[in-house]
N, C-alpha and C positions, 0 to 999 in steps of 0.2 A: 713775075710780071707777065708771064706766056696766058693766062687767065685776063687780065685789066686790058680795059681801051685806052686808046692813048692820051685822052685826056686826065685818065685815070694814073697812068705811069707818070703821065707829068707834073700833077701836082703831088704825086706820093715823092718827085723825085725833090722837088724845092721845096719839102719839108724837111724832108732827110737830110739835104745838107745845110739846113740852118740849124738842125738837134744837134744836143751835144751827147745824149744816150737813145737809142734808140732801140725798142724790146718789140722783136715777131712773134708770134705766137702762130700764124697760121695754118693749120693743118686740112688733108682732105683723105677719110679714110681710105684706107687701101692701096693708100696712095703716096708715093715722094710726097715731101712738101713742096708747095711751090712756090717757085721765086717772087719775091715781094722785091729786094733790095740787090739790084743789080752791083755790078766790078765799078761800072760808070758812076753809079750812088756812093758807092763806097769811096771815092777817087775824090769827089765833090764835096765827101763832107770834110770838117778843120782838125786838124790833126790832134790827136789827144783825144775825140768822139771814140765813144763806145757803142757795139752793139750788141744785148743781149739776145741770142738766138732761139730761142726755148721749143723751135722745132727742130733741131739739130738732130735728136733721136732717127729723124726721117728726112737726113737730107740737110734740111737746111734751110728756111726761107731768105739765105743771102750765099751766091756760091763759089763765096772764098771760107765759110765757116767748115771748121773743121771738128765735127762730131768727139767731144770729151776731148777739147784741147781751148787753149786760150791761144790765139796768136794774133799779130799784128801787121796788118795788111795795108797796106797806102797811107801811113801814122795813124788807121785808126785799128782798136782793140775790138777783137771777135771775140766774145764766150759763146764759145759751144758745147756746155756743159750738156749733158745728156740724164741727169737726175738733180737738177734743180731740189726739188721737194725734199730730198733726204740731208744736203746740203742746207739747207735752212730752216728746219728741222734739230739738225746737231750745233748750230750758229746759235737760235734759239734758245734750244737749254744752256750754253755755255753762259749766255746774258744774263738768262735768266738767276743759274747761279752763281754767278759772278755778284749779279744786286744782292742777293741774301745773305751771301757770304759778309759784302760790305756791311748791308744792315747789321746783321749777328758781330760786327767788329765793334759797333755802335752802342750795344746792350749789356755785350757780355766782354768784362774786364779779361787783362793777359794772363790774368791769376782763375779766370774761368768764372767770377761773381758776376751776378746780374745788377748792371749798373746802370738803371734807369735815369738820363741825363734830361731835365725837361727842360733845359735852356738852350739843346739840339732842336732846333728848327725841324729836322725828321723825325727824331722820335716822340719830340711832342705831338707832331701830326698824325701819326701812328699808332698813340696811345689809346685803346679804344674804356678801359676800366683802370680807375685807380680807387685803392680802398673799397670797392663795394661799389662805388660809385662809375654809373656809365658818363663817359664824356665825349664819345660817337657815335651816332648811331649808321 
């Protein structure tokens, strides 16, 4: 907030306490981050609000966030996770294989036979050739 005028601060601040998530991102090289989301914003918003901090690496652009921790400050929840990207990343492929997994339960019997079901609403959808024949393109 030590950057914005104050008509700036004031309406960043009665937006924030009407969000129920609220994600910073603001960074300035070389530099701490700076404060976007004051203790006073924080106090304002309704309890159960979350704020994802994603400058925490550098500080913080809220300064109750605590750099690679989650905590809970005036009923609302800080993530100041400090590697975002690799965290969703591994979230990602778990999803990911988790769907295939399903599919693959969907094709392939407990005896391990491929058991094309076309009256599954999914694997009909999914079917791109049968017999020689394309029925996807």
């Amino acid at each position: 907030a030590e950057y914005m005028g104050e008509r700036q601060k004031a309406e960043v601040a009665k937006r924030v306490a009407l969000a129920d998530v609220v994600i910073t991102t603001a960074l300035i090289p070389g530099r701490a981050a700076p404060v976007l989301v004051t203790e006073d914003m924080v106090k304002a918003m309704k309890p159960g609000s979350v704020i994802v901090d994603l400058a925490a690496p550098q500080g913080g652009n809220c300064p109750l966030t605590e750099p690679g921790k989650t905590v809970v400050k005036h009923g609302v929840t800080l993530i100041g996770e400090t590697n975002v990207p690799a965290l969703v990343g591994a979230d990602a492929s778990a999803l990911y294989a988790r769907n295939l997994l399903d599919f693959l339960k969907l094709v392939i019997s407990k005896e391990g036979t491929l058991n094309i079901d076309l009256e599954d609403d999914i694997v009909a959808a999914c079917l791109m050739t049968q017999s020689g024949e394309v029925k996807r393109k």
